[in-house]
Structures are given as C-alpha cells and as structure tokens.
C-alpha positions as CSV (number, residue, x, y, z in Angstrom):
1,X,76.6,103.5,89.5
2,X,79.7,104.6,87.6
3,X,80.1,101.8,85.5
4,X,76.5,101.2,84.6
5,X,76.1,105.3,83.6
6,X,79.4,104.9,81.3
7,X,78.1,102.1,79.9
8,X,75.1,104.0,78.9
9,X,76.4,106.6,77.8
10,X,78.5,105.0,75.3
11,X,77.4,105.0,71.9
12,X,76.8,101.1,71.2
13,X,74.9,101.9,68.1
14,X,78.1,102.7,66.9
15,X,79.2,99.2,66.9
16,X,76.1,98.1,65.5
17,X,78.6,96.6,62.3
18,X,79.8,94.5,65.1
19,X,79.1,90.6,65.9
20,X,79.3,90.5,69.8
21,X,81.2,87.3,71.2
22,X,79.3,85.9,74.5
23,X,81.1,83.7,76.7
24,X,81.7,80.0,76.7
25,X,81.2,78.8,79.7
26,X,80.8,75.4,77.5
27,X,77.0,73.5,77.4
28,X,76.7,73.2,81.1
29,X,78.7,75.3,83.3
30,X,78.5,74.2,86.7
31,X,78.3,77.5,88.6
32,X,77.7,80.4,85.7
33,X,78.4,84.2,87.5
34,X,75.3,86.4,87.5
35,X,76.7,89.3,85.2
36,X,74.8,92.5,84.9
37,X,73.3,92.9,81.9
38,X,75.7,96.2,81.5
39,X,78.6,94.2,81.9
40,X,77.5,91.2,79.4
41,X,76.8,93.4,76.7
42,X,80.0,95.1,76.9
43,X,82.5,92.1,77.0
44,X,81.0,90.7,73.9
45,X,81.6,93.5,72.5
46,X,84.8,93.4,73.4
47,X,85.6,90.0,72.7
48,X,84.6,90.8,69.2
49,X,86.9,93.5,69.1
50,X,89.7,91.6,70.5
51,X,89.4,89.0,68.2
52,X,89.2,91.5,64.9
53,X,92.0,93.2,66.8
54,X,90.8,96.3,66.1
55,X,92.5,99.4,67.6
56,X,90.6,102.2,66.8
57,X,89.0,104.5,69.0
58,X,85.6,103.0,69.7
59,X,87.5,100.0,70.5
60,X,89.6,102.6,73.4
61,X,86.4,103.5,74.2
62,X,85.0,100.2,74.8
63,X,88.0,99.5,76.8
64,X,86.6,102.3,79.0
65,X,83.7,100.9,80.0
66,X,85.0,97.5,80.5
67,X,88.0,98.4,82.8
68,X,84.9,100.5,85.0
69,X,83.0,97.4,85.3
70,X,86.4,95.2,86.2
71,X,89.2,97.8,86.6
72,X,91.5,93.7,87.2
73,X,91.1,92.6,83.9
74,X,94.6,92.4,82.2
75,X,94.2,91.5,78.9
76,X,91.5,94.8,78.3
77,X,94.4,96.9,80.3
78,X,97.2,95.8,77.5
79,X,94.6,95.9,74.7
80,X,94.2,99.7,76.1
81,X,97.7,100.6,75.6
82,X,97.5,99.0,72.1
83,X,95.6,101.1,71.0
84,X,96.8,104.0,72.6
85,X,99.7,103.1,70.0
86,X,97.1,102.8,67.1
87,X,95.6,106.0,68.1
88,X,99.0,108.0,68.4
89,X,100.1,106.8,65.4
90,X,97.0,108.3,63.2
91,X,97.2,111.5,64.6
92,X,100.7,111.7,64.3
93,X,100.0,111.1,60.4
94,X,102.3,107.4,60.8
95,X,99.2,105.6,59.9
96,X,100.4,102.1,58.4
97,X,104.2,102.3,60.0
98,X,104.8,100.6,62.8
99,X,105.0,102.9,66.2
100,X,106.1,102.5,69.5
101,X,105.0,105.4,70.9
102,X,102.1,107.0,72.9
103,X,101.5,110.9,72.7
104,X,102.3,112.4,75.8
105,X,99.3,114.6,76.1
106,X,97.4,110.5,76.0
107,X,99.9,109.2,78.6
108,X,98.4,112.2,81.0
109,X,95.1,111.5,80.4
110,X,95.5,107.9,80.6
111,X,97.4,108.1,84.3
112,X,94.3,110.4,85.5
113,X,91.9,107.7,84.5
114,X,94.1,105.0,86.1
115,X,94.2,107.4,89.0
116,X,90.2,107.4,89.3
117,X,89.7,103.7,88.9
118,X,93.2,103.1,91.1
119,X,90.4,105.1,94.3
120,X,88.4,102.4,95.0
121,X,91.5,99.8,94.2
122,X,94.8,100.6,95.5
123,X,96.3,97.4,95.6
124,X,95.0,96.1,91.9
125,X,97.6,94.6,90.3
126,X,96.7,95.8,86.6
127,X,96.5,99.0,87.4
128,X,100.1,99.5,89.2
129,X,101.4,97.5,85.7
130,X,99.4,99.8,83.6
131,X,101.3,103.0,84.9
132,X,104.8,101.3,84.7
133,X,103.9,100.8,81.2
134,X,102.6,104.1,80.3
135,X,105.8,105.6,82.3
136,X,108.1,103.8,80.2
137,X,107.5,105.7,77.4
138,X,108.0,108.9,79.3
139,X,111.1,107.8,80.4
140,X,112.6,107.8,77.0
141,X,111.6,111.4,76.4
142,X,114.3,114.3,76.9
143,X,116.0,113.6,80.6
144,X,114.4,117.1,82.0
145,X,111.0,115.9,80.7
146,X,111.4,112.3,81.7
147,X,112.7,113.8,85.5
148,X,109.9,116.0,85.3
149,X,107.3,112.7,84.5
150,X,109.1,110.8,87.6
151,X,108.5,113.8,90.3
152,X,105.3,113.9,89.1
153,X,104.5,110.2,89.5
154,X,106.2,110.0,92.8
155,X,104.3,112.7,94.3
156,X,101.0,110.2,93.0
157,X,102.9,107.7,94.9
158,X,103.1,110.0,98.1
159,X,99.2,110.3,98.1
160,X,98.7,106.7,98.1
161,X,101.0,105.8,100.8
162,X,99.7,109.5,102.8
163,X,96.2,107.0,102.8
164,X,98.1,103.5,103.4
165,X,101.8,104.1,104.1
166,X,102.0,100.5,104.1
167,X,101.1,99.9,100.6
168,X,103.4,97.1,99.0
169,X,102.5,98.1,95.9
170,X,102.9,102.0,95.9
171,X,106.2,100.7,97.2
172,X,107.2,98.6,94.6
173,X,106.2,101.5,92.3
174,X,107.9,103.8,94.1
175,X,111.0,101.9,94.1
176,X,110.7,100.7,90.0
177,X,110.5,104.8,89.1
178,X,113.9,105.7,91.1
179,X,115.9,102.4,90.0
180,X,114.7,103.2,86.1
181,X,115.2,106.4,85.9
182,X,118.7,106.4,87.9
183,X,119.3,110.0,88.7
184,X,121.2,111.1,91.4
185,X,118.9,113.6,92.9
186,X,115.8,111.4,92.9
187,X,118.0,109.0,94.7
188,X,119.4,111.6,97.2
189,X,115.8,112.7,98.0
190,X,114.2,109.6,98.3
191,X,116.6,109.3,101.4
192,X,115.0,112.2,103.1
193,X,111.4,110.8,101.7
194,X,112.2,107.7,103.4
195,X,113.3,109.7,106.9
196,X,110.3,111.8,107.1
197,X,108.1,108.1,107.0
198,X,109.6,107.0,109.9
199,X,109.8,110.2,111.4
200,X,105.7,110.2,111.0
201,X,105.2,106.0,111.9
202,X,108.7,104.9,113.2
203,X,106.9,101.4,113.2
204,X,106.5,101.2,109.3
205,X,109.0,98.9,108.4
206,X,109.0,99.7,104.6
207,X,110.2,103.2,105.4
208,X,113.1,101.7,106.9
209,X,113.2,99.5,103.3
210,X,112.9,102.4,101.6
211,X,115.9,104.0,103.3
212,X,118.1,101.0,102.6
213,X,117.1,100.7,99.2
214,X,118.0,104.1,98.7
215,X,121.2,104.1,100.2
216,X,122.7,100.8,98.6
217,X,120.8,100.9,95.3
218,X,121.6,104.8,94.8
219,X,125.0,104.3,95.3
220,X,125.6,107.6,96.4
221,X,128.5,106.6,98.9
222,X,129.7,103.4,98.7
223,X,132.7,101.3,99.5
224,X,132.0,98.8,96.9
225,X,129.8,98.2,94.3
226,X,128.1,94.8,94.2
227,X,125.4,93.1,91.8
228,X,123.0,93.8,95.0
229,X,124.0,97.0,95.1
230,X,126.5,98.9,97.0
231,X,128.5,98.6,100.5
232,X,127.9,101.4,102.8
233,X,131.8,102.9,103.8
234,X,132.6,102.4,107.4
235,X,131.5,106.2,108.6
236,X,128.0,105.8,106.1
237,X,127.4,102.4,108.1
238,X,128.9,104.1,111.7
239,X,125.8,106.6,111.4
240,X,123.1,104.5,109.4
241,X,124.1,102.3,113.3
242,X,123.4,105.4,115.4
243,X,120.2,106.2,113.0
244,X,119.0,103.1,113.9
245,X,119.7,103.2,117.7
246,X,117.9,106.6,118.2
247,X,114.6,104.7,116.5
248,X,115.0,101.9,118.9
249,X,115.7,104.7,122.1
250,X,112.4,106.0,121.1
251,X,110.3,102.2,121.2
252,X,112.8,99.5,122.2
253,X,109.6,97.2,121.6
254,X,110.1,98.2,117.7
255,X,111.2,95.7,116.1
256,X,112.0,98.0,112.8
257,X,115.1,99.7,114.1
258,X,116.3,96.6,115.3
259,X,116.2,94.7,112.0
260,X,117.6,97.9,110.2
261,X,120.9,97.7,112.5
262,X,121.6,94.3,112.4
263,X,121.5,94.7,108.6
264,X,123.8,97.9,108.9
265,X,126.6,96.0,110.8
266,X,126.4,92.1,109.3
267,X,126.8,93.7,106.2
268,X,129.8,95.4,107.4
269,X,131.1,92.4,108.8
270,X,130.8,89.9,106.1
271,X,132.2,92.2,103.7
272,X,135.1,92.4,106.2
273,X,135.7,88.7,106.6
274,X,134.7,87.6,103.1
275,X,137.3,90.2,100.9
276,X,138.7,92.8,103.4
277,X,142.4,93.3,105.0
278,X,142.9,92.1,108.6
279,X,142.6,95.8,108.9
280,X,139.2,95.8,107.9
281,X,137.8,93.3,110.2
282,X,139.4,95.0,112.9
283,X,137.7,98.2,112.1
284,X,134.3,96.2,111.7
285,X,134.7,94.0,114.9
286,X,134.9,97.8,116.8
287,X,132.1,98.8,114.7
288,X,129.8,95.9,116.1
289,X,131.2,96.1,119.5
290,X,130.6,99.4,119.8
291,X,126.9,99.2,119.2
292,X,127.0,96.1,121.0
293,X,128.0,98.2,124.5
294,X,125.2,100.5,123.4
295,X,122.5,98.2,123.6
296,X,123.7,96.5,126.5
297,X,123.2,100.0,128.0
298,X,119.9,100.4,126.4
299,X,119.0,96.9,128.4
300,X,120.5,98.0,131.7
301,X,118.6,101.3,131.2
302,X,115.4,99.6,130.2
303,X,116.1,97.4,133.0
304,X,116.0,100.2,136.0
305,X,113.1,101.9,134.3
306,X,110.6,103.2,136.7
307,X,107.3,101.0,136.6
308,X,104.5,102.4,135.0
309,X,100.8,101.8,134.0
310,X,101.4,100.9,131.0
311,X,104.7,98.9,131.6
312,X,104.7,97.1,134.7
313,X,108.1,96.5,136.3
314,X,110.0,93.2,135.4
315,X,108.8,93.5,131.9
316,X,111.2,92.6,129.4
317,X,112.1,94.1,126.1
318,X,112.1,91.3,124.0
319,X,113.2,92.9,120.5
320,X,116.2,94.4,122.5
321,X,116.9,91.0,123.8
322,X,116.4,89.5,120.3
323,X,118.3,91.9,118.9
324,X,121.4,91.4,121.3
325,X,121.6,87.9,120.4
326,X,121.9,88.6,116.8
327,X,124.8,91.1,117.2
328,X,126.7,89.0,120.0
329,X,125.9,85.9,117.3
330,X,127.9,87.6,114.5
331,X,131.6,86.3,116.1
332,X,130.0,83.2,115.8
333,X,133.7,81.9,116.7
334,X,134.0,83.7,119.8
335,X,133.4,81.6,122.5
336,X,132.6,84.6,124.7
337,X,130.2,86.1,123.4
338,X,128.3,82.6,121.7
339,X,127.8,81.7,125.5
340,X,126.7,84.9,126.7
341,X,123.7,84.5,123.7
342,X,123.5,81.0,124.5
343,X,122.5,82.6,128.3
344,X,120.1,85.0,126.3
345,X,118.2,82.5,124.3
346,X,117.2,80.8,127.8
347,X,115.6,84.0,129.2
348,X,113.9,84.4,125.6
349,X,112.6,80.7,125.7
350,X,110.9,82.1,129.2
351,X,110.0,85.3,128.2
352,X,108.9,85.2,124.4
353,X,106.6,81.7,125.3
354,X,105.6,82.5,121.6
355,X,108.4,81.6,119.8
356,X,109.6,79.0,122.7
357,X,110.6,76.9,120.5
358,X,112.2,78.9,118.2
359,X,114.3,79.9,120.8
360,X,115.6,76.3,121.9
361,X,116.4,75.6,118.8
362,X,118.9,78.2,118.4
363,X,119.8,77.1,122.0
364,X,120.9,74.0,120.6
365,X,122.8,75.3,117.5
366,X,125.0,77.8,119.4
367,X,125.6,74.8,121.8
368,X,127.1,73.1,118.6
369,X,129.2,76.3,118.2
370,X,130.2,76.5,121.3
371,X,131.2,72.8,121.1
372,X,133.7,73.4,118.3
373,X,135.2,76.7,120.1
374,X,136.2,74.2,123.1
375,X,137.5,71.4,121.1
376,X,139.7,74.0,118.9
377,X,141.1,75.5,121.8
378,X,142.2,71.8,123.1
C-alpha cells in the first residue's frame, strides 16, 4: 500500500519533540470511523503541527503522507502550499520577511506529486485547486516562462481528458489556464484543440463548450465586446452555422451540434433586435432563415432515407425536429412560422412520449403567441 509504505518510511522519530493531537470525536461519538493505525498516528501529528503552525520541512513532509492517505483533505492541501512559502523563503536566504513566492524548481515537483495522487482521483476537488494555486505563481513569472508553464499544463490537461474526455473538471482547468493567462495564441489554438475533440467524439458536448468558449471569451473576431464575452461578426457566426450543420449531417440524432447552432444564430438575433440597425436584423433574419431551409432539407432528406437495420423506416429524428422548433420559435412574432412549430410540437408530443409533456406545454405557450399575432393584425 502506498500510503501505509510512505508512512513508514518517514522519519517520526523526528517529531519525537512533538505532542500529537487525536481527534475529538467528543465522549461518545455515535458512529467513530475505523482509521488505520497509519493514518491515526499521522493526523495527530499533524494536528499538532497545524496548531503550532509550524512550516518547516518535516511539517511538508508530514503533509506528504497525509495527503497519500486522504489526497481530499483541504486544509493539509493549503497547509502544503504554506509551507512551500516557508521553505522557499529559507533557501532563498528571506528568512523572517514576508514571501509570496514558491521556487519554481518546488512548483515542478509539487505538480508531479499532484500528478501521481491526481491517478487514482481525477475528479478530486483539492487537487484541481492545488494546481490553480501553484500555477498562479508561475503565471507572474516572465510572460515566455509563464506561456511556457501554461503549454505545459495544458498538455497535463490533454492526458486527463485523452482518459475521460468528459472530465468537468480538467475542463474547468483547462478553461481557468487560457482565460488567466489571456494570450492570443493559446486562445487561437484552443480553437483547433476544441475541433480535433469533436472530430474524435462528435457527441462530447464539452468540446463543442470548449469551442464557444474559445471563440467568444478569446475575442479573436468579434463584433462586439460584452461583459460575457464577445459577439461573433455575421461571416464568424455564418460558418460557426455551417460548422454546426456538417456535425449534425454526420448524426442528426446528436443533440450537440444542434444546441451549438441554436446558440450561433439566437445570439445573432438578439444582438440584432436588442441594439442593431434595421439593417442588422435584416441580415440576421436571412442568417436564421437560411439555416432554417437547411434543416428543413436535412428533415425531408432524413425523411426519404432508405430503411435500414438499424433505423427502421418511419423513424423520426427527434433532435432535428427539436431543433426546428427552436429556430422557427426565434420570430416569435411571426405568425407563420409560430404555427408551423405549433404543428411540430404535436408530432413531438407523439413521438418524444418522454418529454410528452414538455411538449404540450410549449404547445400551449405558442398558442398564446399565436393568440396575440391574430388579435394585432385585427
């Protein structure tokens, strides 16, 4: 057991100066946790140095073998880094002034031992948090050493995500690096990063996060900047559409694309009607009714399919069908197109008996629009 050898092998004689701390559980605890010995004798320890706060390196060390024996346990993580500090500090011959600082050659080692407890727990919380922290340091070196950190720590990243490419907290991590660091080519490659994910699992719907994140936070081209981010310009949004469309064309059943799309051209057309010229919604309303003729096409293809094993005839595409109603529900005053989803959400209601109900409620609400379409033309 890895724990149980480190704890043997560190030396606890030399904290034989110090009073371990056991744990209140107070005078009758009602359902006490059977601790290994290992691991008792090691948090008292601890808990006697945390309490003497005492950053020196047998209390690093100690943090070692407590973070092996439960690699979740916050407050030994930002004890850790504390006296990372201490430690950098003596060396560094600052003894008694106050640092902020880790040495680098520290951080390294410190993100390789995160990296061998982080095997066995990907999606530990303290862990993620205790690389953020190391890597803020590094991000206040020189900018070509700070980039240099960031690739480096991305390419970690990629090897989590190559073993769970859904991993909401490689992700997050991911995402923090870019967005903290800010530099333009990190944010121009993460948009290819993002394409090859969903070239490899078109399904993976934080790929196709990724790839907005990047494009709106990154700024690269936008038509407006916004405290969310940025607006894509009409052409950006014109082939982000298309992007999205050729992912559907290859699994209309994936909802991914479809979601991504709908994004693309409501964001268009609320920035249009909200604080664009009359010019600009007329641009956007072609925008979305272009790529509304395109997946009516997709449907009529889908439609004259030949049957197959796998896909008997008759079968509906119900994230195309979902997805139409969404784009035919963004002129929510036409009354055109609010009856022609109106029509849509009663084959749904048949065909997606899942969400049934779902479905007849937004039956009901697009009757209400269609209500107040009639009486304004009256």
């Amino acid at each position: 057991d890895k724990s149980l050898n480190s704890t043997m092998t560190m030396d606890f004689a030399d904290l034989q100066d110090v009073e371990p701390i056991p744990q209140d559980d107070g005078p009758e605890p009602v359902c006490a946790i059977a601790y290994s010995a290992a691991f008792v004798r090691a948090f008292d320890y601890m808990r006697a140095l945390l309490k003497a706060d005492e950053r020196s390196q047998r209390a690093f060390d100690l943090t070692t073998v407590c973070l092996e024996l439960n690699p979740a346990n916050y407050t030994v993580w930002h004890f850790r880094r504390r006296c990372l500090i201490a430690l950098s500090s003596a060396e560094s011959g600052s003894a008694g002034k106050v640092s902020t600082t880790i040495d680098a050659d520290k951080i390294e080692k410190d993100l390789d031992f995160a990296d061998k407890l982080g095997g066995t727990n990907p999606k530990n919380y303290q862990l993620w948090y205790h690389r953020r922290a190391l890597l803020d340091f590094c991000f206040k070196w020189e900018s070509t050493e700070a980039l240099r950190a960031a690739r480096k720590e991305l390419k970690y990243v990629d090897r989590i995500l190559e073993d769970d490419s859904k991993n909401y907290h490689a992700w997050s991590h991911r995402q923090w690096i870019i967005r903290t660091l800010n530099n333009p080519q990190l944010w121009s490659s993460e948009i290819e990063y993002s394409h090859s994910k969903i070239l490899s699992d078109p399904r993976n719907n934080s790929a196709w996060s990724e790839r907005w994140f990047a494009l709106h936070e990154g700024k690269i081209s936008s038509r407006i900047s916004t405290v969310r981010g940025a607006i894509l310009p009409l052409e950006k949004a014109r082939e982000e559409a298309s992007y999205a469309l050729s992912g559907a064309n290859v699994d209309p059943f994936n909802e991914s694309p479809w979601r991504y799309l709908i994004g693309v051209l409501m964001e268009q057309w609320r920035w249009a009607r909200r604080g664009g010229s009359e010019e600009d919604v007329a641009t956007c309303r072609e925008l979305v009714l272009e790529n509304v003729a395109k997946v009516k096409e997709m449907r009529r293809s889908w439609e004259e399919r030949p049957p197959s094993d796998d896909i008997p005839a008759g079968t509906p595409c119900v994230s195309l069908l979902s997805a139409l109603v969404d784009l035919l529900e963004i002129f929510a005053e036409d009354e055109d197109f609010l009856a022609e989803a109106k029509a849509l959400m009663t084959d749904l209601a048949v065909e997606d008996p899942v969400r049934r109900k779902y479905w007849r409620k937004r039956e009901k609400e697009v009757s209400k629009l269609l209500e107040k379409c009639e009486q304004s033309n009256e």
